[in-house]
C-alpha positions, 0 to 999 in steps of 0.5 A: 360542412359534413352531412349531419348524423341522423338521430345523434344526441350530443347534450345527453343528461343520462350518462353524467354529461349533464351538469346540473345533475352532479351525482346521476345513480340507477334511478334520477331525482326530480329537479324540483328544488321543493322536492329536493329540500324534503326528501324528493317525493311529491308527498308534500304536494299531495296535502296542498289538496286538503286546502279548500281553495286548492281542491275547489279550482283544481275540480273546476280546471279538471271538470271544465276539460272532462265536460267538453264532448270527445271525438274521433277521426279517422286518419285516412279515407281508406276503409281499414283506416275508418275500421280503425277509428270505429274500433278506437271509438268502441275501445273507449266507451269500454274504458271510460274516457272521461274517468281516465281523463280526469285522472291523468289529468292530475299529471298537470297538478303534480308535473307528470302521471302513469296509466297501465294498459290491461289488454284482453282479446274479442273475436276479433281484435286486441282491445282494452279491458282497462286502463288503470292511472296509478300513483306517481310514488310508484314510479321513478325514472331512469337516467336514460328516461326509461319509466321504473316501477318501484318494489318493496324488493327493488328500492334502488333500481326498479322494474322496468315498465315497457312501452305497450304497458304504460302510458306516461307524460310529464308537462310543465318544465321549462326543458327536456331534460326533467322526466318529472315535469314541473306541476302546479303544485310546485307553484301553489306550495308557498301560497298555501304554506303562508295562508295555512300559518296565516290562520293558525295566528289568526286563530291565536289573535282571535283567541287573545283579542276576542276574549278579555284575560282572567286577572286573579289575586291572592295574599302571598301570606295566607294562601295555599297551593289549594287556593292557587289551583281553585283561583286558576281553575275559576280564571278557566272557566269564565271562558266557558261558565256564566257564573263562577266560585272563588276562595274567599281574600281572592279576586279575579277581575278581567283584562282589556288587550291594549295593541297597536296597529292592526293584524289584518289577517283575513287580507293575507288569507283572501290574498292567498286563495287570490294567488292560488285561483291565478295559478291553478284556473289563470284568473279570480274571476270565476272563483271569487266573482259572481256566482254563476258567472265566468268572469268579470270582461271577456279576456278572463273568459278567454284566459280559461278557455286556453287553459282547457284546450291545453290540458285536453291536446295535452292528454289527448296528444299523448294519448294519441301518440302512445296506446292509439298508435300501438292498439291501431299497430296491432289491429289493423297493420297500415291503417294511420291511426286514428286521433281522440281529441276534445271540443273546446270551442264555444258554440257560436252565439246564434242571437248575435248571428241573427242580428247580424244577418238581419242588419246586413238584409237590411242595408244590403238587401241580402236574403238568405237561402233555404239551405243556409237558414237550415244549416246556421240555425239547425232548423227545417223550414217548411217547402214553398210551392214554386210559382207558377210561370206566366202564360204564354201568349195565344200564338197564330201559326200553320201547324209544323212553323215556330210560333215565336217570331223571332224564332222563325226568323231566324229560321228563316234566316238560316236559310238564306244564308245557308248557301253563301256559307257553303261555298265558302266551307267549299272553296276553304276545303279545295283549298286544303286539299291542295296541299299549299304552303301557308303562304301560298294558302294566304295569297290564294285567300286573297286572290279568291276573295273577291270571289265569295258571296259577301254581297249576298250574305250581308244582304240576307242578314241585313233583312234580318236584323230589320224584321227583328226589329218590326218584330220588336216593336210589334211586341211592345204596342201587344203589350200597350194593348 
């Protein structure tokens, strides 16, 4: 097998190797089948958010991201690389990291979203006067996948956007191949076209069946034309007037419906807005549940939490990967780049946390430090005086002598000892010196063995070990008295 070619892509889509795209021109066509159907524009998605229940959880998906606090890091420990990370920092409190945010973040609704970078100068560095997110009508993509602006003198081509200018990113398809992505909207287009015709009927129903219908006779013999309107306009305005005039030989009277079955149409509608909050925020819960409240158990909770910590790596990500890496290429050449990102973990339930440290203090005896209490619970607790020590026992000793017992004597000890030890550090030294071979070193360990102080040394250290004991024991009946 040959070594493979860096970077070569076989299954291209731009150059008419894609089959799924039987006619590629200067610009591509989203895949969206919806779109196709209509005229390829996600115009028809941009009226889904004139439905009340759309624009409700569609706010509450974009709020519960914009909401969750942003930070930076640095990419590195080096100074130019924590320089780049303040800058970063300062760059965004200039643009308005949460306006754009909740903007760009319209991409997941309709698949994909462009931002345009406005870049000024300060003394220093390059920064960002602005970043702008446009309108995706505005834009198209190439074949190649190269983002193209559309002009009212450049309708089939486009102007190209380069890299450094625009920021974009498409989210929610199924493959690489669709630039346009795949949004939210593609989903809630037939939930929202049958609540719509839903209430239209239901409209009409209330109508017939809420209000009995205006019977009128006349005499075909007599009556005019006249007498026909006077009749028509008394049948209208019994929807409106309490009282009513009509020709004289005439009668009105008004008309039960009779139907059968039932046309329950406020299921189809809460059906609908049900199928809608599932799309849009991944459960009904905290849309139709208990006001106040996220959700009805845990797993729904959960549910939405996903879903915020996608949408915000999904910005942030993009972010990071495009304007940061340029502004940070600009300003401080060989510094890694910093990265923005947004917190989206709960804060931990300390009550539950108290509990548990103070059932575990219970059946284990664990006391908890100082500086544990401090950082869990984020509270300063008071300094305790440290205890006394105990006073030491009045000791009788000539001036210049140890006064605990036990270390005299082992002092005294040391000592006694001492001149064994030397001669045996003295006979191993002459012994080195020599210049013997291992083995002749050992025979001569052997033959001098005999020879070494051993009566003497374990003489001195048995009277040790048996005045350490009288000691011992003189110090316990100190303590009876």
């Amino acid at each position: 097998m040959d070594k493979p070619t860096l970077g070569q892509q076989i299954a291209t889509s731009g150059d008419g190797m894609d089959i799924t795209r039987p006619w590629v021109g200067a610009l591509s066509q989203p895949a969206d089948p919806l779109l196709r159907k209509v005229g390829a524009d996600v115009k028809i998605y941009e009226e889904l958010l004139s439905d009340w229940q759309v624009k409700s959880v569609w706010q509450q998906r974009q709020r519960a991201v914009v909401s969750r606090e942003w930070q930076v890091d640095a990419g590195g420990d080096r100074p130019i690389d924590q320089a780049a990370a303040d800058h970063l920092r300062e760059q965004l409190n200039r643009i308005g990291w949460d306006r754009v945010t909740e903007r760009m973040l319209y991409g997941v609704f309709y698949g994909y979203a462009v931002a345009e970078i406005i870049y000024g100068r300060d003394d220093n560095y390059i920064t960002w006067e602005a970043i702008k997110v446009r309108n995706r009508r505005r834009f198209r993509y190439s074949p190649e996948g190269e983002l193209r602006l559309l002009t009212p003198n450049n309708m089939m081509n486009g102007v190209p956007c380069p890299a450094p200018y625009f920021w974009h990113y498409a989210t929610g398809a199924d493959n690489d191949d669709e630039p346009y992505g795949m949004g939210l909207a593609h989903w809630l287009y037939w939930p929202v076209l049958f609540k719509r015709n839903g209430v239209k009927f239901w409209m009409i129903f209330l109508d017939k069946y809420g209000m009995p219908t205006a019977k009128g006779e006349f005499d075909p013999q007599t009556a005019t034309d006249e007498d026909k309107r006077k009749l028509l306009e008394a049948g209208e305005a019994i929807r409106t007037d309490s009282t009513v005039l009509i020709p004289k030989g005439m009668a009105l009277e008004l008309l039960e419906a009779a139907r059968n079955g039932t046309a329950d149409y406020k299921t189809l509608y809460e059906a609908m807005d049900a199928a809608i909050a599932k799309v849009t925020v991944g459960q009904t819960a905290s849309s139709q549940g208990t006001p106040g409240r996220l959700g009805n158990d845990d797993l729904q909770g959960d549910v939405r939490l996903d879903l915020i910590k996608a949408d915000a790596d999904l910005v942030c990500e993009s972010f990071n990967d495009g304007p940061v890496r340029w502004l940070t290429e600009f300003n401080f050449p060989g510094a890694v780049p910093p990265r923005v990102y947004r917190v989206v973990e709960e804060p931990e339930d300390l009550n539950g946390r108290a509990d548990r440290d103070e059932k575990v203090s219970r059946m284990a005896g664990f006391k908890p430090t100082r500086q544990y209490v401090e950082t869990t619970y984020g509270v300063e607790l008071e300094e305790q005086p440290e205890p006394a020590p105990p006073a030491a026992p009045a000791q009788f000793a000539e001036a210049g002598e140890p006064s605990d017992p036990a270390s005299a004597m082992l002092e005294r000890t040391e000592q006694q000892v001492q001149p064994a030890v030397d001669g045996w550090a003295q006979q191993l030294a002459e012994l080195a010196e020599a210049g013997a071979s291992p083995d002749r070193m050992r025979d001569e360990l052997l033959r001098l063995a005999p020879n070494l102080s051993l009566d003497e040394y374990s003489t001195r250290m048995t009277e040790a070990l048996a005045l350490a004991g009288l000691a011992g024991r003189n110090d316990i009946e100190d303590e009876v008295r």
